[in-house]
N, C-alpha and C positions, 0 to 999 in steps of 0.2 A: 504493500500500500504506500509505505513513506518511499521504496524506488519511485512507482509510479507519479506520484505527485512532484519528488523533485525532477523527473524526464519531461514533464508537463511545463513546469516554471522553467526547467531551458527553453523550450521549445518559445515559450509566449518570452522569454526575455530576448531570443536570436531575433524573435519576428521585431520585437521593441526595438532592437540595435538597428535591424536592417533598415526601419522606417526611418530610425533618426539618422542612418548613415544616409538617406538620399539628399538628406539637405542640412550636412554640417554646420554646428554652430561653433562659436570660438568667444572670448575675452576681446572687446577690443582690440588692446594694446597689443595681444599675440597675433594680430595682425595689422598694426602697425597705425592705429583709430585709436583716439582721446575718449575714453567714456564722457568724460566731463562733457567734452566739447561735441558729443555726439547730440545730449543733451538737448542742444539749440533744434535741433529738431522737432523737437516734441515742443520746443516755445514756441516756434514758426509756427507751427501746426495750430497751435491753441489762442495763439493772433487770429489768424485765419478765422477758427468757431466764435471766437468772441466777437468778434466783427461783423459776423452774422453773413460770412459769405460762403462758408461751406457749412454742412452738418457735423463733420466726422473724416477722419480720413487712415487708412493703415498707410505705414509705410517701413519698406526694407531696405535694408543694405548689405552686401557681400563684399569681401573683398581676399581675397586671394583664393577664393572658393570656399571661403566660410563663411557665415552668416553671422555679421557683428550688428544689427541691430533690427529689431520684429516690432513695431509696437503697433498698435489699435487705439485711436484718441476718437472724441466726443460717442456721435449716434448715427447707428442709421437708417433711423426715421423718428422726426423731429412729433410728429403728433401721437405717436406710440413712447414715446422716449424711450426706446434701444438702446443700446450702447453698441456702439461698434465694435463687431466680435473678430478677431483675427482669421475665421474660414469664411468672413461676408463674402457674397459673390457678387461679381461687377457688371457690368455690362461695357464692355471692354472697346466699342467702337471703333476706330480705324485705329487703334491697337490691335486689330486682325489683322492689317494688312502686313507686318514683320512676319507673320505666322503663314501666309500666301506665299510671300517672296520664299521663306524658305521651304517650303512643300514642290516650289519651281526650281528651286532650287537640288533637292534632292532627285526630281526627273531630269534634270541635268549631268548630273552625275553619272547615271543610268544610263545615261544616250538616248534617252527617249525623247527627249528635244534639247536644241538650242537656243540661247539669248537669240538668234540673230531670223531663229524659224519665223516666219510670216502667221499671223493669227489663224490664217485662211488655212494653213493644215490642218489643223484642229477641226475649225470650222468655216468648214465652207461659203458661210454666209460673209465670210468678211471679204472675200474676194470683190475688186471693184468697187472699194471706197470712196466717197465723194467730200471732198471740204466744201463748208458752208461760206462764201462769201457775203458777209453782213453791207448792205445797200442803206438800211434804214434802221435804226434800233427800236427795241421795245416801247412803245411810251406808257403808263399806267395810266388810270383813270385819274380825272383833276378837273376841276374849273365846271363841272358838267358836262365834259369832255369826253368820249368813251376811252379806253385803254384800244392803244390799236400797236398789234399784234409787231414782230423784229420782218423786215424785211429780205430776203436774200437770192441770192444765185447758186448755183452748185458749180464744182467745175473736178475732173480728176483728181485723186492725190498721185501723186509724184511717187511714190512708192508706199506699200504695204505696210501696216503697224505691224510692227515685230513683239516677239514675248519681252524682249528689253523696253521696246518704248511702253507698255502695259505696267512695267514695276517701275519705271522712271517716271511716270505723269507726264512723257511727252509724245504720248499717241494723238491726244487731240479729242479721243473719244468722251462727250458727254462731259468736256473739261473747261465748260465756259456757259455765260448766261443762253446766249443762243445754243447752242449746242444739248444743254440742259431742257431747257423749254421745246426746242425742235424734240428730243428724244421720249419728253413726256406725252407727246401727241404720236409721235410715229411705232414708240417702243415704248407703252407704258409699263413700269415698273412691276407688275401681279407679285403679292406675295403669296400667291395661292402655287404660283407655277416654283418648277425643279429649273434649275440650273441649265438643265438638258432644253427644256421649251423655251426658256424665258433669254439667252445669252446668243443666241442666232438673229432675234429680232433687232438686236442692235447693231447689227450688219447693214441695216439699212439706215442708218442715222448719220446724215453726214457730220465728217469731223470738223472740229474749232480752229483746226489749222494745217499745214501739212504737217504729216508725219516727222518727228527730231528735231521741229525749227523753235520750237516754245517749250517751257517749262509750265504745265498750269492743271491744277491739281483735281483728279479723277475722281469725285466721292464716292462712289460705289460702283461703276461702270465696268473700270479696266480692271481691276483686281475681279469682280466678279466675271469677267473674260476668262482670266487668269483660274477662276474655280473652276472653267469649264473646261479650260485646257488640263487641268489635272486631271480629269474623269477623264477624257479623252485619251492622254497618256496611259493613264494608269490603270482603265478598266474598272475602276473605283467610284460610289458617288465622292463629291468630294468631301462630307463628313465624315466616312466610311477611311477615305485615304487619312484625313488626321487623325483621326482615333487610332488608326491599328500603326502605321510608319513614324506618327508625333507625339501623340499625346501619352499614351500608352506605354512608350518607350520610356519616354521623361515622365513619368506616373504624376502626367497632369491629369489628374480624377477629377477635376471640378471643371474643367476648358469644356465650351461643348457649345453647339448653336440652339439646343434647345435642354434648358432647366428643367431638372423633374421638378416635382413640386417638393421633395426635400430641398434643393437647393433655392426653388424659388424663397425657401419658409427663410433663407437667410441673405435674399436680394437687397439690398442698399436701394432706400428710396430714392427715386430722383428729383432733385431739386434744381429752380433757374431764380439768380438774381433779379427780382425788380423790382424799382422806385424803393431800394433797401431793404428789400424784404425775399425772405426764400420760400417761393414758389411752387406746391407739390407740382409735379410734373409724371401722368400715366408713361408706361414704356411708350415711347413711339411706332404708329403704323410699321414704318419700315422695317422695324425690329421686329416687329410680332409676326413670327413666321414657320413653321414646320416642315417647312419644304425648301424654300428658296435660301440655301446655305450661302451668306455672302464672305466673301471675303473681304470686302471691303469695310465690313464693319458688324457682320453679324455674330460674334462671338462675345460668349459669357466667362468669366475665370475670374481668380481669386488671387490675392499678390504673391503667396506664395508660389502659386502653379506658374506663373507669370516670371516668378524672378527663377527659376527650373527654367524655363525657356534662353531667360536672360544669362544664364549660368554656362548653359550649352554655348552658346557663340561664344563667348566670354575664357572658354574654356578649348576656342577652337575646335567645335562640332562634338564634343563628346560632355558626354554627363554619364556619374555611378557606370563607366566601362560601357553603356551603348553609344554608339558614335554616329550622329544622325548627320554630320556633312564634315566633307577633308577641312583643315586646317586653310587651306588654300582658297576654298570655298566661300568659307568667313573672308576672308580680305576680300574676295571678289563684293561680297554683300559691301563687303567697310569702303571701295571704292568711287569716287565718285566719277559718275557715267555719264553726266551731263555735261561738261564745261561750265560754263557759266551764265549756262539758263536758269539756274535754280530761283526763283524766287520768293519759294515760301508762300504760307498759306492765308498770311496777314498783311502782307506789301514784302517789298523789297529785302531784302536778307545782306548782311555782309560774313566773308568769309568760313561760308558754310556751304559745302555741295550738295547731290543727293546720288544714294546708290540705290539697291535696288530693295525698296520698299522702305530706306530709312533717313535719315539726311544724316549729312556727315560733316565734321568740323574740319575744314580745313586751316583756318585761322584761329585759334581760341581768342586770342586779341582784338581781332576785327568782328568777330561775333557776339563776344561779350559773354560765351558761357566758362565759367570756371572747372571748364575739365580736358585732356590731353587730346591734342590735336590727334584725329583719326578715330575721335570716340562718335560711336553712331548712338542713333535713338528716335523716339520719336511717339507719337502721343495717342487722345482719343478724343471726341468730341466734347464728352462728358467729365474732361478735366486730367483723366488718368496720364502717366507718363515713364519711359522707364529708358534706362540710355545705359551703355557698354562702354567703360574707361578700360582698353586692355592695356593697356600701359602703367596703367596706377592698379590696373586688378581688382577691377572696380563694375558693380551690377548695382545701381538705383531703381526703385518699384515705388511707387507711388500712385494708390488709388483711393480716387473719389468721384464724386457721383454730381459735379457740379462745376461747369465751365468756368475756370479764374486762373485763366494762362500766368501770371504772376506768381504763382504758386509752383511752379514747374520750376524757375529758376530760382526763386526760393530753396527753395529742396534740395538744390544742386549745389548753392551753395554751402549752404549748411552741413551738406555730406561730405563736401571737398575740404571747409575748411577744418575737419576733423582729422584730415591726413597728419600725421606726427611722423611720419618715417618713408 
């Protein structure tokens, strides 16, 4: 009996080692972080709640593959008063898109396509793309005036949108006022439709420019291209291909485009700043979906699962000994493929590129973020943000559930100036 019972307590203490071995924690200072000064994190943060511009936020940090700081500050949901639990789950918004790029990334590897393959292999529907030449712009309604409509011409593109211009935003597809509104009437969005029906319709939607000549930013179009070029590759839907080749591997258990209702029971409400005050906010339409797997934004996850992701590239394609892309791989993502189109999502940008699915610091000086040139990253609608210092050995996670771009370099800061060694 006392055999069996202590064969038993190995057994539940190996399975305890193993879970806490997938995501290493450590001492600060044993890797090279100020407790003290890590601290300012959790002020910034509770600035932020006080101020009444967020509810609550987790946030992580790693740094030479250990886990020097986890914490869970304010609520989340401000009319239940919650507290913000460390497995909250997100709604992770075009923080899917890092998670696309590298799914494209892994069929690359494979040979099952190229950066430089034409969309049109995949699907056929993109063959004979037309750019939109804008004659007249939108006008909205005013004065008694009705709203009358963007005016245009079509004319050839000059060449094929490639799987590179899809992860770089300079396809043109659905990446501009016109472009957007044209694609709402010709290719409406259905979240009732699969991947498979709904991502051929946008074949016919002329682009915002030619193909490679602009930087200008895809919100759910070209990445959701890019979902369907993975089915296509891979014979997989493409929830089917992250689950069993990504998520599964890196034992992201809570990633997924569709929450059971245990996880919904621990979904972060959403909130929007207005006239000072925080706003409940239902999921949005385009989110609420069982079929239409986006990648451009439709993924749920949790910081930790998140910074498991952030850990992998971070670590040059491997986590816990599965090795989800070369060493080589990673720099291609950390590269910047544009020149100096990049302009960002808010105006104009200095000294920062974009590679594929993430923008990349080529100047930390001229950018203004305090972390190692070559470190990528990049965000979600709903406020989340997490970025790859491999030089400093460095994975930041920061999720919440409420747009206050401010708060992203906040974070960065405060995490950077924690370095002591």
């Amino acid at each position: 009996m006392n055999t069996r019972f202590t064969r038993r307590c190995g057994v539940l203490l190996l399975a305890v080692a193993l879970t806490a071995a997938s995501l290493p924690s450590d001492k600060p200072e044993a890797v090279g972080l100020s407790s003290e000064r890590l601290q300012r994190i959790n002020q910034m943060i509770q600035r932020y709640i006080d101020a009444g511009e967020i509810t609550g936020a987790i946030t992580m940090v790693s740094r030479r593959g250990k886990v020097a700081h986890f914490e869970s500050q304010g609520q989340m949901d401000l009319e239940k008063t919650t507290p913000m639990r460390k497995d909250a789950v997100f709604r992770i918004a075009s923080m899917s898109k890092p998670i696309t790029a590298v799914a494209i990334l892994m069929l690359m590897e494979e040979g099952r396509l190229r950066l430089t393959d034409p969309a049109s292999k995949f699907i056929p529907e993109f063959t004979d793309t037309k750019v939109a030449i804008e004659t007249a712009p939108y006008r909205p309604a005013a004065n008694g005036q009705p709203a009358r409509d963007a005016a245009y011409y079509t004319m050839p593109a000059e060449r094929a949108i490639t799987i590179r211009d899809l992860l770089t935003h300079t396809s043109g597809l659905e990446s501009g006022t016109l472009g957007n509104r044209i694609g709402a009437r010709m290719s409406p969005r259905n979240t009732s439709l699969t991947l498979e029906k709904y991502v051929p319709t946008l074949g016919q939607v002329p682009l915002d420019f030619q193909p490679g000549s602009r930087w200008s930013y895809s919100l759910l179009a070209g990445m959701e291209t890019l979902g369907r070029v993975v089915e296509v590759a891979s014979g997989m839907t493409f929830d089917q291909f992250l689950k069993q080749r990504l998520f599964d591997p890196l034992e992201m258990t809570d990633t997924t485009f569709v929450p059971s209702d245990a996880q919904l029971a621990r979904a972060v409400t959403l909130y929007d700043g207005r006239d000072g005050k925080l706003v409940r906010l239902d999921t949005p339409g385009w989110l609420s979906t069982k079929t239409l797997f986006s990648g451009g934004g439709g993924l749920w996850s949790t910081a930790e699962d998140y910074l498991r992701f952030g850990q992998m590239l971070a670590n040059g394609g491997v986590l816990n000994g599965k090795r989800i892309l070369s060493p080589r791989t990673v720099d291609l993502l950390a590269t910047n493929h544009v020149g100096d189109l990049y302009t960002g999502t808010g105006g104009r940008v200095n000294g920062l590129g974009f590679g594929l699915g993430v923008d990349v610091v080529l100047d930390n000086a001229a950018s203004g973020r305090r972390v190692s040139n070559g470190t990528f990253a990049w965000g979600g609608a709903f406020g989340m943000y997490f970025w790859v210092d491999r030089k400093e050995a460095i994975v930041g996670v920061l999720m919440v559930q409420e747009p206050v771009n401010s708060l992203r370099t906040d974070f960065q800061n405060a995490v950077m100036q924690a370095i002591i060694d």
